[in-house]
N, C-alpha and C positions, 0 to 999 in steps of 0.2 A: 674798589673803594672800601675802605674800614667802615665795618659799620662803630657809629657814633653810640657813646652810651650817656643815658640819659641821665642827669641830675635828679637829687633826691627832690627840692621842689620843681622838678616837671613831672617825674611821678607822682607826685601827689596831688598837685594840680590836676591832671590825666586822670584819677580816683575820684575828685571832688566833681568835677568836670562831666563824669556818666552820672553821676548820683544827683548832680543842679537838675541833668535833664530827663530822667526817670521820678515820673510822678509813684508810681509805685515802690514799696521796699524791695529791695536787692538781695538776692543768696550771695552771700562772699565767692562763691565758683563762678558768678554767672559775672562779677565786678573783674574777676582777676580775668577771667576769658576775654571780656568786652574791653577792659578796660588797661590791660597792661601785658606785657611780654617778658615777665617775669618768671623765675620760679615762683612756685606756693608758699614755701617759705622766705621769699625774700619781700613778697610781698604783706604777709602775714606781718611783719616788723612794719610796715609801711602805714596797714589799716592799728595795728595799735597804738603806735603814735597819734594816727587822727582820731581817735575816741578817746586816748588821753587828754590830747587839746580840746575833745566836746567838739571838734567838725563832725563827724558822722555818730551816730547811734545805733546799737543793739538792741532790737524790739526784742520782746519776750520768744518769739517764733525765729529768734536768729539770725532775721534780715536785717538790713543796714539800710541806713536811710541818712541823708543830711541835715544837720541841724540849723538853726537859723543864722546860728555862729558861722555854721561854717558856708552857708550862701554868701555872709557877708565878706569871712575872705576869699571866694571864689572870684565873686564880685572885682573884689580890689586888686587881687592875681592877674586879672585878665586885661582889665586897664592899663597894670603896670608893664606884664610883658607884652602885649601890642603896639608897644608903646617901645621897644629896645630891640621887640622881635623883626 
């Protein structure tokens, strides 16, 4: 069987989705390992996008962390595709 590839919002969702459930900040290696089956670089386009939209943040120490923004559309992600999933 082909493996399926994934849409840009389910990666991202999949990114938002370790960081909703990691109380502590994240090293970008330890998100792309846990969190996606991507290259580094493809992924690296994935986390810029969500620090432009203000989903996740850059602590001064480099970790990433989710912002309340972006709990909020985690939130609303999850409703929606549970919901067509």
């Amino acid at each position: 069987m082909p493996k399926v590839r994934k849409g840009v919002v389910q990666i991202r969702f999949e990114i938002l989705e370790y960081l909703y459930y990691e109380v502590e900040p994240q090293p970008r290696t330890h998100i792309w390992r846990r969190a996606t089956t991507m290259s580094y670089d493809d992924f690296q386009k994935h986390l810029v996008y969500l620090i432009e939209k203000c989903l996740i943040t850059a602590q001064k120490s480099g970790k990433l962390v989710i912002t309340a923004e972006g709990r909020s559309v985690y939130d609303k992600l999850r409703a929606i595709l549970s919901s067509i999933l």
